[in-house]
mmCIF file as gemmi writes it, N, C-alpha and C atoms, coordinates in Angstrom:
data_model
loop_
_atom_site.group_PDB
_atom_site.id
_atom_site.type_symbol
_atom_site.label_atom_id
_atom_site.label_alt_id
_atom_site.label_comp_id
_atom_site.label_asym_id
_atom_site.label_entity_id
_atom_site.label_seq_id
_atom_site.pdbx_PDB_ins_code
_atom_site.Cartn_x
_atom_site.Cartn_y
_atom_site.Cartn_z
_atom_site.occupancy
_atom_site.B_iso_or_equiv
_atom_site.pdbx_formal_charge
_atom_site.auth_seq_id
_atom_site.auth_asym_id
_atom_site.pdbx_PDB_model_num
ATOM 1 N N . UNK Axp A 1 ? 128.923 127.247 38.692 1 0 ? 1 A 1
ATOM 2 C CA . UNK Axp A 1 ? 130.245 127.816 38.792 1 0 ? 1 A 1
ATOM 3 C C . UNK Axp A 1 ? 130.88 127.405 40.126 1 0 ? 1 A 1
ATOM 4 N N . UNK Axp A 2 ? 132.463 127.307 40.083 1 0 ? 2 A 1
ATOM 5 C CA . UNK Axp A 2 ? 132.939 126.956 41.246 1 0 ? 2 A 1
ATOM 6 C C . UNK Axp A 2 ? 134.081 128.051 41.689 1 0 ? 2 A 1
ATOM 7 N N . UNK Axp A 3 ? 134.151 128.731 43.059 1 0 ? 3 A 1
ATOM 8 C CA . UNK Axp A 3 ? 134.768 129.327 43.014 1 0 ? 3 A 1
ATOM 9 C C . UNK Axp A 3 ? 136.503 128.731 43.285 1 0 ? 3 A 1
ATOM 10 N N . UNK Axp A 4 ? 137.007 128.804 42.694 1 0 ? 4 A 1
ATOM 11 C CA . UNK Axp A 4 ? 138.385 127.781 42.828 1 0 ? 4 A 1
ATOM 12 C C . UNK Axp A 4 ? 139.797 128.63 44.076 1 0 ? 4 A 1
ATOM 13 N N . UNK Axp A 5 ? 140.376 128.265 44.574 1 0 ? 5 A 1
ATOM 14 C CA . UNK Axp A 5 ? 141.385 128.893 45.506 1 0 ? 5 A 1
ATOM 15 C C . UNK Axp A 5 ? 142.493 129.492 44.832 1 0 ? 5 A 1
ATOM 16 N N . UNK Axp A 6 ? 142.607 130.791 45.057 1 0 ? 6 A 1
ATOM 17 C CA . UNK Axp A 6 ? 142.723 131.391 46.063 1 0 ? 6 A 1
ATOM 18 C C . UNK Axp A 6 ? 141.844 132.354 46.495 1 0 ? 6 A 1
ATOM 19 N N . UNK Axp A 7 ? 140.941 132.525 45.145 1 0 ? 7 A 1
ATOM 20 C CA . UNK Axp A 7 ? 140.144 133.851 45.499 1 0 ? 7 A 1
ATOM 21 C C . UNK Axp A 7 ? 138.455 133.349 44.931 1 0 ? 7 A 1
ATOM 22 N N . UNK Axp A 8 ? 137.881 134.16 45.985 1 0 ? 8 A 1
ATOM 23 C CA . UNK Axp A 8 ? 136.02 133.509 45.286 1 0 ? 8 A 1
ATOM 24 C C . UNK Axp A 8 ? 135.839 134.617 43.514 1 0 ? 8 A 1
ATOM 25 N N . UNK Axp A 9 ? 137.119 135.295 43.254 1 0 ? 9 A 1
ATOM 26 C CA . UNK Axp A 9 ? 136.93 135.827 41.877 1 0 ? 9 A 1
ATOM 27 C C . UNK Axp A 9 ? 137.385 134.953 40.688 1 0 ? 9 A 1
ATOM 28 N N . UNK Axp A 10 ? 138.2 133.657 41.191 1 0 ? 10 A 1
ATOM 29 C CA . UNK Axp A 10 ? 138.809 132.913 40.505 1 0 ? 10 A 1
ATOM 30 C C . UNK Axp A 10 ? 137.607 131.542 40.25 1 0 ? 10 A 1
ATOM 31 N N . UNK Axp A 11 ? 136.896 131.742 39.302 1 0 ? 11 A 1
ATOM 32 C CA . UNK Axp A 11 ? 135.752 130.896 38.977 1 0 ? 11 A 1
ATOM 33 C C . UNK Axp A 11 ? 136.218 129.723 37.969 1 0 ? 11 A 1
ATOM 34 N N . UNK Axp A 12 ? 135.053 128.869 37.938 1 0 ? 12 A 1
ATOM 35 C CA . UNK Axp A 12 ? 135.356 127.617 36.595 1 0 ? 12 A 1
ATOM 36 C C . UNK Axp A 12 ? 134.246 127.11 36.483 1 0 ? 12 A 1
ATOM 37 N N . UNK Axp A 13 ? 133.605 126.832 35.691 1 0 ? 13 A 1
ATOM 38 C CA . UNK Axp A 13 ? 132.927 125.794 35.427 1 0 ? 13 A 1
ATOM 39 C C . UNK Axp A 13 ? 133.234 124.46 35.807 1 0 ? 13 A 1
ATOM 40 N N . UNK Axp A 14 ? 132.005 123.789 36.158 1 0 ? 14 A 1
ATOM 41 C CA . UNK Axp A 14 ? 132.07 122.005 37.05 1 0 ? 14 A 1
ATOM 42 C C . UNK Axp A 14 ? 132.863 121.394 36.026 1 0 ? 14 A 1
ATOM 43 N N . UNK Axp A 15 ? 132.831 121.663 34.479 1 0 ? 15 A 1
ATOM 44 C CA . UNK Axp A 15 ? 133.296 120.537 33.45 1 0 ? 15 A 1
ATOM 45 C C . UNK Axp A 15 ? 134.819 120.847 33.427 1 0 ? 15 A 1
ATOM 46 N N . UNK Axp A 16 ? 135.071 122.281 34.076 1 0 ? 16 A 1
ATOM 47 C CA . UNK Axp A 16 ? 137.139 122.618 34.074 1 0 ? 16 A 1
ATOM 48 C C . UNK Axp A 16 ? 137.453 121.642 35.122 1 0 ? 16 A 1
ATOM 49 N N . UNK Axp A 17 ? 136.801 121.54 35.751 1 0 ? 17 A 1
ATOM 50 C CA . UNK Axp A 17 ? 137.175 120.99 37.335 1 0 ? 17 A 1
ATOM 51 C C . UNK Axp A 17 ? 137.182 119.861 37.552 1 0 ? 17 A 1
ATOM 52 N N . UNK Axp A 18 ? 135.898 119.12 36.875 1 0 ? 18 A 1
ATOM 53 C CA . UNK Axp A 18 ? 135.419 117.694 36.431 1 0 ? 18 A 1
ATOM 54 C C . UNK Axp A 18 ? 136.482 116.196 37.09 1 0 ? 18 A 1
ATOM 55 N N . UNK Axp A 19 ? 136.617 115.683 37.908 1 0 ? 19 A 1
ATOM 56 C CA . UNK Axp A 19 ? 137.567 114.668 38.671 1 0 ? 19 A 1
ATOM 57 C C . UNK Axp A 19 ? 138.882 114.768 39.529 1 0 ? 19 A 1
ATOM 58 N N . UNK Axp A 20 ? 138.498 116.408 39.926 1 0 ? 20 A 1
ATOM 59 C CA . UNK Axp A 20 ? 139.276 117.031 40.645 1 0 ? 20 A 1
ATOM 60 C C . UNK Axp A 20 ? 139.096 116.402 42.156 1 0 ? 20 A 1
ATOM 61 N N . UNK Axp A 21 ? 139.461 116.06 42.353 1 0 ? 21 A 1
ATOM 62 C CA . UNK Axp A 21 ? 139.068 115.755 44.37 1 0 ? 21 A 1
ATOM 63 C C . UNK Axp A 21 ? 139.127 117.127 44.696 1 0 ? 21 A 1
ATOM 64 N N . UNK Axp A 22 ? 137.996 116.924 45.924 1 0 ? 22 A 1
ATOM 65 C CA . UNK Axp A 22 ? 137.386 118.361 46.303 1 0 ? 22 A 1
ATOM 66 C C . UNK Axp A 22 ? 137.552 117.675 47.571 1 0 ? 22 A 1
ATOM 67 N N . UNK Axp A 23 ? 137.808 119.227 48.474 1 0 ? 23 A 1
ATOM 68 C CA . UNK Axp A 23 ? 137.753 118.974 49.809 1 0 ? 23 A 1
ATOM 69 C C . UNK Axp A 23 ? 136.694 119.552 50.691 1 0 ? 23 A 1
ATOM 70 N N . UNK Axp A 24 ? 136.224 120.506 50.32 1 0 ? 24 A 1
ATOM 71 C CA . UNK Axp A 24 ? 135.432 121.707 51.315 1 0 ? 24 A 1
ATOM 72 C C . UNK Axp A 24 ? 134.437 122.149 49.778 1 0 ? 24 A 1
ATOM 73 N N . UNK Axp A 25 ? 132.828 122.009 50.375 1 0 ? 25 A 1
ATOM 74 C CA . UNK Axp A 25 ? 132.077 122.571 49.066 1 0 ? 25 A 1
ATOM 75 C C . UNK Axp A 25 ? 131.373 123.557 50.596 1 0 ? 25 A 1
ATOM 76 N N . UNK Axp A 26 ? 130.832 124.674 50.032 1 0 ? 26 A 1
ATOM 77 C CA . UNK Axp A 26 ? 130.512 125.877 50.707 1 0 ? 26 A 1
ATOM 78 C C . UNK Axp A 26 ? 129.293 126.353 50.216 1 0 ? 26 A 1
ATOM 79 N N . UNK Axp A 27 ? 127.831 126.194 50.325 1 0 ? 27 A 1
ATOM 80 C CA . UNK Axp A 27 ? 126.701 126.527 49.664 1 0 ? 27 A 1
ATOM 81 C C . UNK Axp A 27 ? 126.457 128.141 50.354 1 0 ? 27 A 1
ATOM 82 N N . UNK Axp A 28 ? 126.845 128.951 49.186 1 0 ? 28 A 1
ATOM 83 C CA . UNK Axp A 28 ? 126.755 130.545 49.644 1 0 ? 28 A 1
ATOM 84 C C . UNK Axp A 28 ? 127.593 131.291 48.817 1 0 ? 28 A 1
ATOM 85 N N . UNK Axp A 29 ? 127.526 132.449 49.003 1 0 ? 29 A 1
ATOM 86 C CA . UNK Axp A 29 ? 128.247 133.671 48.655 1 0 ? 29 A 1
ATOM 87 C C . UNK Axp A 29 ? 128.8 134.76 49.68 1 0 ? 29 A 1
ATOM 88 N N . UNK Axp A 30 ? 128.707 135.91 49.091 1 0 ? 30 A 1
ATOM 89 C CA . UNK Axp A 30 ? 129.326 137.037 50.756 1 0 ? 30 A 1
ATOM 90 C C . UNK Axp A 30 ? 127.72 137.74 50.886 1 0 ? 30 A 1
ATOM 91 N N . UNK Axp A 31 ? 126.634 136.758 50.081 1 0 ? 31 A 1
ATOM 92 C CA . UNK Axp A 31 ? 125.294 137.269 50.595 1 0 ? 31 A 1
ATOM 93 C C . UNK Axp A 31 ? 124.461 136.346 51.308 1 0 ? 31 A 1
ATOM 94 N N . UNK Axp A 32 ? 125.409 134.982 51.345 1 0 ? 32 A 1
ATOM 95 C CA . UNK Axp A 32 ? 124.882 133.55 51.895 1 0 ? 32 A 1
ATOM 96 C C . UNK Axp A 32 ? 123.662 132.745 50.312 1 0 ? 32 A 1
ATOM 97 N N . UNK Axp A 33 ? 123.392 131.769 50.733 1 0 ? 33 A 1
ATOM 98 C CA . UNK Axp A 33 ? 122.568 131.135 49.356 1 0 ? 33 A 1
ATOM 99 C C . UNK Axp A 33 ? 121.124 131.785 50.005 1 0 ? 33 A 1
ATOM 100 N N . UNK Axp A 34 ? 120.7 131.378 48.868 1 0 ? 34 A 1
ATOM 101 C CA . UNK Axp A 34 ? 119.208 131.814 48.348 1 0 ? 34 A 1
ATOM 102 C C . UNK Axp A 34 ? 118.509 130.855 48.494 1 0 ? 34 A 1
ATOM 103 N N . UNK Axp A 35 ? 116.67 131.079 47.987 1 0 ? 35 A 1
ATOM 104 C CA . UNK Axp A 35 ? 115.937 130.27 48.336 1 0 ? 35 A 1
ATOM 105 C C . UNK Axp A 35 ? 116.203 128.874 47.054 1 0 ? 35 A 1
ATOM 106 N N . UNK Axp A 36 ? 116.172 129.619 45.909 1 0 ? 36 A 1
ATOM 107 C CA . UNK Axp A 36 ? 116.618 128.626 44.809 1 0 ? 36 A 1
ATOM 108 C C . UNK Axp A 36 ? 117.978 128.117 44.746 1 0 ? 36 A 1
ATOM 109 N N . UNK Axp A 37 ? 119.121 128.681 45.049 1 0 ? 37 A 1
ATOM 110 C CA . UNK Axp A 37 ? 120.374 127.857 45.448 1 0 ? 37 A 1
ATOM 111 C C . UNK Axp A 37 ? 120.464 126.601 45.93 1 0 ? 37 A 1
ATOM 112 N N . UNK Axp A 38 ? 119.347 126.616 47.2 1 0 ? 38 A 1
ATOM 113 C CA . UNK Axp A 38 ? 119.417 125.797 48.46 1 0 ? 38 A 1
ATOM 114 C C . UNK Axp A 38 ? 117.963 124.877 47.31 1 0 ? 38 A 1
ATOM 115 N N . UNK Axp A 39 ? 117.444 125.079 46.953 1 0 ? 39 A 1
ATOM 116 C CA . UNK Axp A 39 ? 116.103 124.156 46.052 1 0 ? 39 A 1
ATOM 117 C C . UNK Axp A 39 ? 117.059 122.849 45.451 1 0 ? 39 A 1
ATOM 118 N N . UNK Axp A 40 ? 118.092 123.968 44.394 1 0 ? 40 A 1
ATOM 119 C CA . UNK Axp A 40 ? 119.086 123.439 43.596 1 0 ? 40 A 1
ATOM 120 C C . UNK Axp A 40 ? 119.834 122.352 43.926 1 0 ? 40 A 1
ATOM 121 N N . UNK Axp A 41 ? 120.588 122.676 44.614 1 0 ? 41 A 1
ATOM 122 C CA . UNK Axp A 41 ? 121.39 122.122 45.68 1 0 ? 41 A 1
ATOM 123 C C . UNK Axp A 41 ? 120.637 120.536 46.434 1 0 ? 41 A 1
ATOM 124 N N . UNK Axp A 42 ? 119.672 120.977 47.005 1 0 ? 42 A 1
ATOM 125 C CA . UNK Axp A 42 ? 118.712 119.631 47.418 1 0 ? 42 A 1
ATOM 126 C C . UNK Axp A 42 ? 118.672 118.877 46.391 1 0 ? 42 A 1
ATOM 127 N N . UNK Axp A 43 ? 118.112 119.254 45.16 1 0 ? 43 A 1
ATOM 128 C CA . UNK Axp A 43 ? 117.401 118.259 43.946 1 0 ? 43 A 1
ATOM 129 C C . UNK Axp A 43 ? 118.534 117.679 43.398 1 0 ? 43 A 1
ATOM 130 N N . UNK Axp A 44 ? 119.701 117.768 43.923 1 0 ? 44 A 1
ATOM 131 C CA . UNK Axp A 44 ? 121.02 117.239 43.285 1 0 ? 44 A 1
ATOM 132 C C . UNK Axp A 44 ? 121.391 116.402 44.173 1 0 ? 44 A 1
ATOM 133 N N . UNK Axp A 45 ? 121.657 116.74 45.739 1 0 ? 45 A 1
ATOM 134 C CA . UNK Axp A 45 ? 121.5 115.768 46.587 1 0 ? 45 A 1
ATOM 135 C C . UNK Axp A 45 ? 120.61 114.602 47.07 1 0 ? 45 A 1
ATOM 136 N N . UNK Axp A 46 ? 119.197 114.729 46.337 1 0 ? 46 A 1
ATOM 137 C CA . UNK Axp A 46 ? 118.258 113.93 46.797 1 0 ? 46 A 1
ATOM 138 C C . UNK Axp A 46 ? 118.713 112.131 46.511 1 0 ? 46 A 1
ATOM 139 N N . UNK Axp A 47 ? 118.315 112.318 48.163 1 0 ? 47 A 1
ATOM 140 C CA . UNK Axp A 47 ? 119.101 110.34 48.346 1 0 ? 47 A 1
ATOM 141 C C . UNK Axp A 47 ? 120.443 110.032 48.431 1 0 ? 47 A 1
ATOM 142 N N . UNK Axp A 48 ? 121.323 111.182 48.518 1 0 ? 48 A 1
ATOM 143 C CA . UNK Axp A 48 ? 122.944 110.568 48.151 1 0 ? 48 A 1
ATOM 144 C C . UNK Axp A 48 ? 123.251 111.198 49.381 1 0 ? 48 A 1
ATOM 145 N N . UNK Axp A 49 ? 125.02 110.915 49.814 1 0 ? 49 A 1
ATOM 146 C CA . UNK Axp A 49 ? 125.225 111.594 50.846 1 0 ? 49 A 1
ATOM 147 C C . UNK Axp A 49 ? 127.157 111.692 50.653 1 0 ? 49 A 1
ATOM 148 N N . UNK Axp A 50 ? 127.41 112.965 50.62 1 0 ? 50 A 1
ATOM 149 C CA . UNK Axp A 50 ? 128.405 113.804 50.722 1 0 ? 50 A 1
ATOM 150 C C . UNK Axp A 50 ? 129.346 112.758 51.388 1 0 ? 50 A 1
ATOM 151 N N . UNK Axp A 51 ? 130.685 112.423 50.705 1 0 ? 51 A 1
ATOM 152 C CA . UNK Axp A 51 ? 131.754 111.526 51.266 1 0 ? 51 A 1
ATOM 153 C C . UNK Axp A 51 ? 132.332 111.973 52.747 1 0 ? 51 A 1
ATOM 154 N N . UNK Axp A 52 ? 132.513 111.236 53.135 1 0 ? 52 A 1
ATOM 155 C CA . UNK Axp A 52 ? 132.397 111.394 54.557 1 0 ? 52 A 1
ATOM 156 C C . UNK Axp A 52 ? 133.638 112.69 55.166 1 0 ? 52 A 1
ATOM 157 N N . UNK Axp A 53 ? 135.165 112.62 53.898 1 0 ? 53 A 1
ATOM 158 C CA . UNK Axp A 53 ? 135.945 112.911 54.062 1 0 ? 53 A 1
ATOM 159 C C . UNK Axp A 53 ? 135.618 114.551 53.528 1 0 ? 53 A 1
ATOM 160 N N . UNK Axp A 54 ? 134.702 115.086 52.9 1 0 ? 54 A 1
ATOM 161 C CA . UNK Axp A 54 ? 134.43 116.319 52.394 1 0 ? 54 A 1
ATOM 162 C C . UNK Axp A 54 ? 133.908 117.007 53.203 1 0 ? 54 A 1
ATOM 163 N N . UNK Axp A 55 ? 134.291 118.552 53.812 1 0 ? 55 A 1
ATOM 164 C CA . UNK Axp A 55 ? 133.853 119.575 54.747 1 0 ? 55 A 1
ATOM 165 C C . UNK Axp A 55 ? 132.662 119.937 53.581 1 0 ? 55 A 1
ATOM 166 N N . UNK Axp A 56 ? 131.52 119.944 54.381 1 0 ? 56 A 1
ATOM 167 C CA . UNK Axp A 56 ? 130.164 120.517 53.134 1 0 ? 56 A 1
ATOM 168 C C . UNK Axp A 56 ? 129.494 121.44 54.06 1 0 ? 56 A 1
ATOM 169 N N . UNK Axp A 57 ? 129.428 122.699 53.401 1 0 ? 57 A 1
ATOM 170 C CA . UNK Axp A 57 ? 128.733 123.697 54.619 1 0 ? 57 A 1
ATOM 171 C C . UNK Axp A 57 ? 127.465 124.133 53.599 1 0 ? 57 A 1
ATOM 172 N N . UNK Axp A 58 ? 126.371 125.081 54.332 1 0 ? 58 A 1
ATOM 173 C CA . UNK Axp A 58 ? 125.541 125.525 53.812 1 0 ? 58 A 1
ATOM 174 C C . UNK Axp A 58 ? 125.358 126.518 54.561 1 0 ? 58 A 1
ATOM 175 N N . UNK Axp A 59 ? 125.471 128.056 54.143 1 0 ? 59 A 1
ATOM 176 C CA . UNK Axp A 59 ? 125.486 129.053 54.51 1 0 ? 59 A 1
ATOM 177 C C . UNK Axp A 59 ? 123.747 130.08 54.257 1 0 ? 59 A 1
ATOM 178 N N . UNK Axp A 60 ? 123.156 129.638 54.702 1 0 ? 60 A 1
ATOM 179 C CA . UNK Axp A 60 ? 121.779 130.695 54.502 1 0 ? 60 A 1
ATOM 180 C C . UNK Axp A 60 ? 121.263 131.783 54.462 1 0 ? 60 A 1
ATOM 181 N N . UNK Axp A 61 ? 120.895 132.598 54.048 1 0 ? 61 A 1
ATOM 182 C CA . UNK Axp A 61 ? 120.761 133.956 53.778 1 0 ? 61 A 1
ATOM 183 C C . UNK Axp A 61 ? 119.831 134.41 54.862 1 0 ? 61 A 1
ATOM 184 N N . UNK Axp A 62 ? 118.974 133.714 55.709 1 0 ? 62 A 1
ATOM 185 C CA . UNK Axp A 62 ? 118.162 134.475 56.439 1 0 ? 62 A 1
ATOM 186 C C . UNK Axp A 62 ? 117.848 132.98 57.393 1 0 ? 62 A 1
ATOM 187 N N . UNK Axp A 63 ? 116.981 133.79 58.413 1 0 ? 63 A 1
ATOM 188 C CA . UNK Axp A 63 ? 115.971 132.913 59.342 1 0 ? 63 A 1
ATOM 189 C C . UNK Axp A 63 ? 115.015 132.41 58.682 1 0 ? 63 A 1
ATOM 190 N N . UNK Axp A 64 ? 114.835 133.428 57.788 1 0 ? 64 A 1
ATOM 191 C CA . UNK Axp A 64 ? 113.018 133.216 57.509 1 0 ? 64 A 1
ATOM 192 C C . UNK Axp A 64 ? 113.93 132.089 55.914 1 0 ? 64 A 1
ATOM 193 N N . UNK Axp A 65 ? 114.69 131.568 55.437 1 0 ? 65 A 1
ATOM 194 C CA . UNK Axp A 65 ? 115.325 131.157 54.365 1 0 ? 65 A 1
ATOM 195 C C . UNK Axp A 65 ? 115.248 129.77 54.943 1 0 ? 65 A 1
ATOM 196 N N . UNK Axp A 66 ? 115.544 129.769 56.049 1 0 ? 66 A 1
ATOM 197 C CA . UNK Axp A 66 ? 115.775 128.363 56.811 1 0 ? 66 A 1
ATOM 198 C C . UNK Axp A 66 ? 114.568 128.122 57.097 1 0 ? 66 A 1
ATOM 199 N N . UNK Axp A 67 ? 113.488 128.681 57.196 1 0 ? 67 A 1
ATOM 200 C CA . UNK Axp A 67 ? 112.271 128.168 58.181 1 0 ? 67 A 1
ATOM 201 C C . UNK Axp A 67 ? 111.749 127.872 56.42 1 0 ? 67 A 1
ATOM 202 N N . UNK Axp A 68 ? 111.562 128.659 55.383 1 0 ? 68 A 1
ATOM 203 C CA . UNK Axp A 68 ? 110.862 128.305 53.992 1 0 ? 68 A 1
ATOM 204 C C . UNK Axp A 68 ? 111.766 126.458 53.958 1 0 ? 68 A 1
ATOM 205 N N . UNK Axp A 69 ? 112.713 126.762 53.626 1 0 ? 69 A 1
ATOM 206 C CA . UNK Axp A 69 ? 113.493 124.822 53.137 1 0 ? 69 A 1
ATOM 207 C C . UNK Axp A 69 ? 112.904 124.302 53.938 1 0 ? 69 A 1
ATOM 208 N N . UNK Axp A 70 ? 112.881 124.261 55.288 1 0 ? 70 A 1
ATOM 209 C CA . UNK Axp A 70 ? 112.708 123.103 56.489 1 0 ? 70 A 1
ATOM 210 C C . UNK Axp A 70 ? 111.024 122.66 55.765 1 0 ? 70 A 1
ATOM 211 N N . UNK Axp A 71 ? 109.934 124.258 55.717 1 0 ? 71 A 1
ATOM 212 C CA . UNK Axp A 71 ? 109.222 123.523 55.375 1 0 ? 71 A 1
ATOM 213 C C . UNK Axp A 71 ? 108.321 122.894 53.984 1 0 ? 71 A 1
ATOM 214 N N . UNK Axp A 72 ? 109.803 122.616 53.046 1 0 ? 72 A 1
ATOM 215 C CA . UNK Axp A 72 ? 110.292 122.48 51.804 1 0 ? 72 A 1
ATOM 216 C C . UNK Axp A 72 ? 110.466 120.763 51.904 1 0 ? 72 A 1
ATOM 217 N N . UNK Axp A 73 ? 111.276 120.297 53.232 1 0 ? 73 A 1
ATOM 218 C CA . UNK Axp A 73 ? 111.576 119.448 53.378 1 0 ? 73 A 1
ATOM 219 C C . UNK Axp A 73 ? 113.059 119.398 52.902 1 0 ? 73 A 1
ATOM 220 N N . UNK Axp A 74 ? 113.472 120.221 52.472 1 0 ? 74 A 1
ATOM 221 C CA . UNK Axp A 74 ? 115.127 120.487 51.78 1 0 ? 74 A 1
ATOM 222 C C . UNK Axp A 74 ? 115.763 120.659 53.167 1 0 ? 74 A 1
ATOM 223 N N . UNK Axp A 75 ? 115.578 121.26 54.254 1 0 ? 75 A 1
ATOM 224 C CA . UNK Axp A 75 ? 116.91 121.264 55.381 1 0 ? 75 A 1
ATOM 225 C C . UNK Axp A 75 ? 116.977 119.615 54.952 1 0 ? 75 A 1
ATOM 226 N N . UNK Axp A 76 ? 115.849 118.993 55.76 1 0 ? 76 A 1
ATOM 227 C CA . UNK Axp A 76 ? 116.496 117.874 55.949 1 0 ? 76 A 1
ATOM 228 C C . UNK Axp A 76 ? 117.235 117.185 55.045 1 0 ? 76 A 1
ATOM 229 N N . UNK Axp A 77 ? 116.968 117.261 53.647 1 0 ? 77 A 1
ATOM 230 C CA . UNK Axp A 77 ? 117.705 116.509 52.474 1 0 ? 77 A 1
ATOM 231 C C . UNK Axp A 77 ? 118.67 117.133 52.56 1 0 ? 77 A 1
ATOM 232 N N . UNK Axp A 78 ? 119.452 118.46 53.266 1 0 ? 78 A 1
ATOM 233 C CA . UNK Axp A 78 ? 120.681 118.879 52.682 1 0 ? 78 A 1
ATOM 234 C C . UNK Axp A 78 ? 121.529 117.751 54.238 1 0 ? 78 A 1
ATOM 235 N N . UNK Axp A 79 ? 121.061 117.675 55.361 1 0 ? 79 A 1
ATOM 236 C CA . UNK Axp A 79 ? 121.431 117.352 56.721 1 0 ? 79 A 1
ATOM 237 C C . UNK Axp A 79 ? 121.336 116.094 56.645 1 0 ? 79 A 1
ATOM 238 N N . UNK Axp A 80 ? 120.604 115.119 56.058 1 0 ? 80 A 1
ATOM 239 C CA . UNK Axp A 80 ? 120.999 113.571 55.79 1 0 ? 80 A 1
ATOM 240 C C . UNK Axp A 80 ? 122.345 113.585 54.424 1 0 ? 80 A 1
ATOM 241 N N . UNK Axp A 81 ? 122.248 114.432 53.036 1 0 ? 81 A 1
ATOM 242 C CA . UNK Axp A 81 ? 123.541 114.211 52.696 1 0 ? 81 A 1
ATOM 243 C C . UNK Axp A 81 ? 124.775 114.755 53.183 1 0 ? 81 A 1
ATOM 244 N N . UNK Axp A 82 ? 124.793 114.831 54.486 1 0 ? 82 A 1
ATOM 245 C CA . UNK Axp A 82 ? 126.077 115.558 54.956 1 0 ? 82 A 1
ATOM 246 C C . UNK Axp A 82 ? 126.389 117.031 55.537 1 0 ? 82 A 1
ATOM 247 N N . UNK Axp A 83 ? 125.768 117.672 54.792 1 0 ? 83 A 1
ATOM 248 C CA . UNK Axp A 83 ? 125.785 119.678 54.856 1 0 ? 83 A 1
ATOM 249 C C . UNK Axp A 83 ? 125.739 119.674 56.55 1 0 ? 83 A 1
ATOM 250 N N . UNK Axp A 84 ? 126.53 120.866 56.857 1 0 ? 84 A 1
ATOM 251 C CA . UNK Axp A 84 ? 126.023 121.1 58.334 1 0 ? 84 A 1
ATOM 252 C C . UNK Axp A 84 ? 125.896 122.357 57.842 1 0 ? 84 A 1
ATOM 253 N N . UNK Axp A 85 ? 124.924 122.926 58.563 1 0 ? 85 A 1
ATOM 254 C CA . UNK Axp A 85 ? 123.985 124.592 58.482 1 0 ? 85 A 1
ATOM 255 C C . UNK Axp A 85 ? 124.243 125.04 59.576 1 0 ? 85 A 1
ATOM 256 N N . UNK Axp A 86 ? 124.564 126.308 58.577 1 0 ? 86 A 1
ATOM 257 C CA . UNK Axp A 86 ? 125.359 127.797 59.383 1 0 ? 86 A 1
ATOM 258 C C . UNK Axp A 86 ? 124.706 128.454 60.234 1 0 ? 86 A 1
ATOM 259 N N . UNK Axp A 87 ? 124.681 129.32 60.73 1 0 ? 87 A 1
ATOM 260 C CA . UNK Axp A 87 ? 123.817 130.2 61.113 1 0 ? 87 A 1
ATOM 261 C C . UNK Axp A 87 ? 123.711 130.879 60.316 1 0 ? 87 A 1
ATOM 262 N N . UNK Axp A 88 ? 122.421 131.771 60.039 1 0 ? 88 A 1
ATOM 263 C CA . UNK Axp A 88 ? 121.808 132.583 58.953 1 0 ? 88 A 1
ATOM 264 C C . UNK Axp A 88 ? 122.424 134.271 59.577 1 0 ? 88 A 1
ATOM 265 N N . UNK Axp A 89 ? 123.388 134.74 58.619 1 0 ? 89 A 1
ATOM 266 C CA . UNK Axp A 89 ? 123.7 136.08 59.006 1 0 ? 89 A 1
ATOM 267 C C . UNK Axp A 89 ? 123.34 136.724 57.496 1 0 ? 89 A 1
């Protein structure tokens, strides 16, 4: 699901959206992503890397969320395709 602008209640499916130019992708919620979000997220990115012109954030749900990926090896696959990581609140 994507949350579309103006509001994160205004959702779509990837296939409504499908060749839309995107500017800003945001990995999270108002609870930050999860351990499987961020799994997800990697196994889709693996080897590719986020256009240079796209704001890509990754928002983490915890310390201990960031220390499981890193030793997942997923930080780094999200930080070579582009993502810059939030601080975990």
């Amino acid at each position: 699901m994507i949350a579309y602008p103006d509001s994160p209640g205004n959702v779509k499916t990837v296939r409504e959206v499908e060749g839309l130019k995107v500017d800003q992708i945001a990995v999270g919620s108002c609870t930050n992503s999860s351990y499987r979000d961020l799994m997800t997220v990697a196994k889709i990115l693996k080897g590719k890397v986020a256009c240079p012109d796209l704001e890509f954030g990754v928002a983490p749900g915890s310390r201990q969320l960031i220390e499981m990926v890193d030793e997942a090896d997923v930080l780094e696959t999200l930080v070579k395709a582009g993502a810059r990581i939030f601080e975990a609140a």
